[in-house]
N, C-alpha and C positions, 0 to 999 in steps of 0.2 A: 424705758426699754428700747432695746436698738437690735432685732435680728432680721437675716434674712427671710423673705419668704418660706423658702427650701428649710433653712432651719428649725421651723417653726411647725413645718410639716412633718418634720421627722420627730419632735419633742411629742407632739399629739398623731403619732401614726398614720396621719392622713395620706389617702389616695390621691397623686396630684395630676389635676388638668393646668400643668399653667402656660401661659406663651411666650413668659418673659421673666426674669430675675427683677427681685425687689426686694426695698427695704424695708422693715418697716417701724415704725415708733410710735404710732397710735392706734388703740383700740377703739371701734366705734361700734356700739349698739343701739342705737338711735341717730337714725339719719337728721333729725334736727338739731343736733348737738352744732358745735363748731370744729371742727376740725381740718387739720392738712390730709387733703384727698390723697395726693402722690405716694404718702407715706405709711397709709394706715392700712387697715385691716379688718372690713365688715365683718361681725360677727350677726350669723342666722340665727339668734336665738329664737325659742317658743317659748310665747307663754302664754299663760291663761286666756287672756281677750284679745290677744296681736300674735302673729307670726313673722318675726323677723326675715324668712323668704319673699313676703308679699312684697320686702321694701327694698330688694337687691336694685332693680332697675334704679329707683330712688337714688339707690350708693351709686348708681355707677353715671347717672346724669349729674351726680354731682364732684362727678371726678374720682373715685374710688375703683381701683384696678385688683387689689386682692379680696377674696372672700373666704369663711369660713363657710361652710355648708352643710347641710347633711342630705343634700339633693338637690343634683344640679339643674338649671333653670332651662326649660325647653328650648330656650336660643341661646347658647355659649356665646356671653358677649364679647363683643372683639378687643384683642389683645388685654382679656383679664386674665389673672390668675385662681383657679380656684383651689383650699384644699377640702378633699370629701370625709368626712367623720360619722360614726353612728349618734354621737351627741355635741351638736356644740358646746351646751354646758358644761359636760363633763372635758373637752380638750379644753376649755378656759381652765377649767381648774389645774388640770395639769399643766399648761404652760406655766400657772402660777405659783407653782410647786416647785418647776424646774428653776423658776427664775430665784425664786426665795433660795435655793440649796445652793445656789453661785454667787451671793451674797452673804458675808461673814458679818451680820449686822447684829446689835441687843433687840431682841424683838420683847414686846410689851403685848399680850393678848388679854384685853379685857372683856369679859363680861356681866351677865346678873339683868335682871328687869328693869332696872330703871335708876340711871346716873352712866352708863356706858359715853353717850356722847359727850355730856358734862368731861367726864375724867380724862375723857382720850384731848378732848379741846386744852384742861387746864393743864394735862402731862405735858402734853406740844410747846404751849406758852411757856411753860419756867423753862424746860428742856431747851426750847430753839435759844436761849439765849446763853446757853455756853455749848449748845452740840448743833450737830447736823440732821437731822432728823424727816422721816415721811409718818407720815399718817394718811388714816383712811379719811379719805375727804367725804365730808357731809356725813350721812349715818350708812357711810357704805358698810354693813355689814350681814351679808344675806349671803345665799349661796351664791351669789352674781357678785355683791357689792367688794365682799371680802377680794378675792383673786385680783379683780380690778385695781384694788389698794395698791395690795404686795408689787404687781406687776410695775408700780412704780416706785418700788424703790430704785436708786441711782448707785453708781461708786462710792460718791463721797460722802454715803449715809452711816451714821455712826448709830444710829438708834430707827427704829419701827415704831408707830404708834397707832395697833391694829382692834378693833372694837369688833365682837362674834356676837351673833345674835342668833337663835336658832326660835321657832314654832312648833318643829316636829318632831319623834322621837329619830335617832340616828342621822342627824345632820352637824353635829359638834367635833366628830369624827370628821368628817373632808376639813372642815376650817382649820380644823389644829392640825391637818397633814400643810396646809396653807400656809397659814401664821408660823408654824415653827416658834411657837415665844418661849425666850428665857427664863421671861418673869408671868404668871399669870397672875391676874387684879380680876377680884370678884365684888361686883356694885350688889347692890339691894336688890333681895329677891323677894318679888311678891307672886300675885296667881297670872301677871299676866302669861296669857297662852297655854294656861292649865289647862284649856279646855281636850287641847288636843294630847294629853297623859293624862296616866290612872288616878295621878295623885301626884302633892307637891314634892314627894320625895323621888319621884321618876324625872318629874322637872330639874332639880337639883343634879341628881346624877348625870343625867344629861348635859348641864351646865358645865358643870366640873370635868366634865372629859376635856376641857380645850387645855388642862392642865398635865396632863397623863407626863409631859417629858421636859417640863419647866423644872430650874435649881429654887427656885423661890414661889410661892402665894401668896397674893396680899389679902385679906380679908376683914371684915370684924368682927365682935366678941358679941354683937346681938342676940345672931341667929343662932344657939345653942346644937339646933339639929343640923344646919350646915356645918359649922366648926366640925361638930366631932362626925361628918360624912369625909370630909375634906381628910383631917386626922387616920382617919381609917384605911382610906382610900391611898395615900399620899405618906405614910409614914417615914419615908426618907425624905422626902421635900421638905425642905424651910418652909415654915409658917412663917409670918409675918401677919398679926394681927393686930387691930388698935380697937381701943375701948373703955371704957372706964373700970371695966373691971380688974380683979387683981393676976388672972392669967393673963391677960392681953401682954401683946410685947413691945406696944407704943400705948403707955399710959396714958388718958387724958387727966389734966389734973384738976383743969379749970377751964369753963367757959364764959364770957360775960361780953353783952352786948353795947355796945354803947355808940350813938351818933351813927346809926346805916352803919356798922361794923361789927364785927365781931371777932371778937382777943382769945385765943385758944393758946393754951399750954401743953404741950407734952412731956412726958417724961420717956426715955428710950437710954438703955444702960447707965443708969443713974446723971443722966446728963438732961438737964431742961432747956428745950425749945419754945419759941414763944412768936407763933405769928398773927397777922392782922388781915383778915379780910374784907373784901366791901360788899356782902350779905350778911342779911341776920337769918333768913329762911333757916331750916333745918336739915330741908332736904342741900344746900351749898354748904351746909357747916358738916354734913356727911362728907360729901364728894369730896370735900378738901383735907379730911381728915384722909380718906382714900387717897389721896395725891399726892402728902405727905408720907405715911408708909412707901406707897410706890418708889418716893425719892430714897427713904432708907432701905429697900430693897434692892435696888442698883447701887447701894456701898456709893453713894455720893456725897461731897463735904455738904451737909445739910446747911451751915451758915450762908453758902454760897445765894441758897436760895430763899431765906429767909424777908428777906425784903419785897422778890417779887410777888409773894403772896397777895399784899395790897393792891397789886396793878390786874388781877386776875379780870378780866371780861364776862360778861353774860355770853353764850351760845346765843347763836341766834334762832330763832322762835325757841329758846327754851328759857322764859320767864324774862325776858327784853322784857325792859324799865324804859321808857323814851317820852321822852317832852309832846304832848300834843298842843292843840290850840285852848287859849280859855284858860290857861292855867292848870291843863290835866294833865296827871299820868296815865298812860297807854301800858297794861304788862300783857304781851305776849306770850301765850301757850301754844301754839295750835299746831306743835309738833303731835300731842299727844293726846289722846280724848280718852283713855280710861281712867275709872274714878281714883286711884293713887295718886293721878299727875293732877286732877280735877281739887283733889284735897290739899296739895302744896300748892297748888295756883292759889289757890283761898287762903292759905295760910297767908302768905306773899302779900295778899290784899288785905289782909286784917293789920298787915305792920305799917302799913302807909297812914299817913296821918291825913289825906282827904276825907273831909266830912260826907260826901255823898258818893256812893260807890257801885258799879256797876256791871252785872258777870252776863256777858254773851257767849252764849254756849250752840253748838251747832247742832245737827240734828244727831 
């Protein structure tokens, strides 16, 4: 991102105290981050156990001259600029909005409970290597993580690869004002964050809104009450489903494991695909059936990608496989501690062919 100070105040309506013209290109919401002081642009967030105001002095001893605010700091320090807002969170979002609508890019808005960051990493991988492409770095996808994403998209981005994740009821609605995606990709949905809805089919609706102005959905043929909410919901939208079943619109035909691999066939308008992964898990034989539809939802020569399917990478702390000493394997979970991710962790560990095997779990 590259605007003016002034710019940026008038996108999010702010009040401006400033003393000087600036540019700026980096958001910072954590004074411990690394960042170009000259350039950026503290954001005051609150939240739960921190207040982003307690750390202005912070930004500004470490060379940071613009602020976002939503109350100015007893001593106006010298030659900053401030803009004044009733919610910083809410002008992130809008700036993020504004920036997404001045950009003509294929945006990708995934989500569902559990394979979001999986999909968004493996779409990235085959994708960067014939397009241009941004994605939400790490698992930004909160009402903070998202905006931060989008706001970096660049010019020469020909594709978005944006991961939504919501907790509460009516938060799916800002992110898809955000994301703006083309194509929506819905991962696996379990209870997590049920807690906070009546029930799994208020979770689900809520899900599926980031879909509301997408040409395309990717989904599968599993979850019988999704499909036909999505269906109902979305009846001029392209489905895109895959499954074993016989409505699905990416047939699988065949699955078969062999040597830490696993050989998957498709079937998609009478034309068979056939690629090769390096998991046998199930929860990776999902996500990549996901990753696949996503490619025939963007209308792309499927063969192109066919080969990179093999070079696909673990996420990292999402089931990392890595050499320890002694002759161990080491698998990495500890992105996720509910019992979904706890049951594929296990599964993961039951295909490894070490005799003695060992599960540390936190509190």
């Amino acid at each position: 991102m590259q605007y003016s100070v002034q710019e940026l105040s008038k996108i999010v309506n702010g009040v401006e105290h400033f003393s000087n013209s600036g540019l700026i290109e980096e958001l910072v919401i954590d004074t411990r981050s690394f960042f170009h002081a000259k350039k950026s642009l503290f954001i005051a967030l609150k939240g739960v156990k921190r207040n982003g105001h307690d750390y202005i002095e912070v930004a500004y001893k470490k060379g940071i001259r613009n602020f976002l605010v939503e109350s100015l700091p007893l001593n106006i320090l010298e030659d900053s600029n401030f803009i004044l807002v009733p919610s910083c969170l809410i002008a992130l979002q809008e700036m993020a909005k504004y920036h997404r609508k001045t950009h003509n890019i294929i945006s990708l808005g995934i989500t569902g409970s559990h394979g979001k960051t999986v999909v968004k990493e493996w779409i990235s991988q085959l994708l960067s290597h014939h397009k241009s492409i941004v994605k939400s770095p790490k698992s930004y996808n909160s009402q903070i993580g998202v905006p931060l994403s989008v706001l970096g998209i660049q010019k020469n981005n020909e594709y978005g690869v944006f991961e939504a994740g919501i907790s509460q009821p009516n938060e799916m609605a800002v992110l898809e004002a955000i994301i703006q995606p083309t194509i929506g990709v819905l991962c696996n949905i379990t209870n997590a964050h049920i807690q906070n809805f009546k029930n799994k089919e208020e979770l689900i609706d809520e899900k599926i809104k980031l879909f509301s102005n997408c040409t395309a959905i990717v989904t599968n043929t599993n979850n019988a009450l999704v499909l036909n909410k999505i269906n109902t919901k979305y009846p001029n939208i392209k489905i895109i489903s895959w499954g074993s079943e016989e409505n699905a619109s990416i047939k699988i035909i065949k699955i078969s494991i062999k040597n830490d691999c696993t050989f998957l066939v498709f079937s998609y308008k009478e034309t068979h695909y056939s690629i090769k992964i390096p998991f046998t898990d199930n929860a990776s034989i999902e996500n990549s059936c996901t990753v696949f539809a996503t490619l025939v939802a963007l209308n792309l020569n499927l063969t192109e990608f066919i080969d990179d399917f093999n070079k696909l990478t673990p996420v990292e702390m999402r089931l990392e496989i890595t050499e320890g000493i002694n002759n161990c394997l080491i698998i990495n979970d500890g992105y996720h501690s509910d019992l979904h991710s706890i049951k594929t962790a296990l599964e993961v560990l039951t295909h490894q062919k070490k005799v003695n095997k060992t599960v540390i779990l936190s509190s």
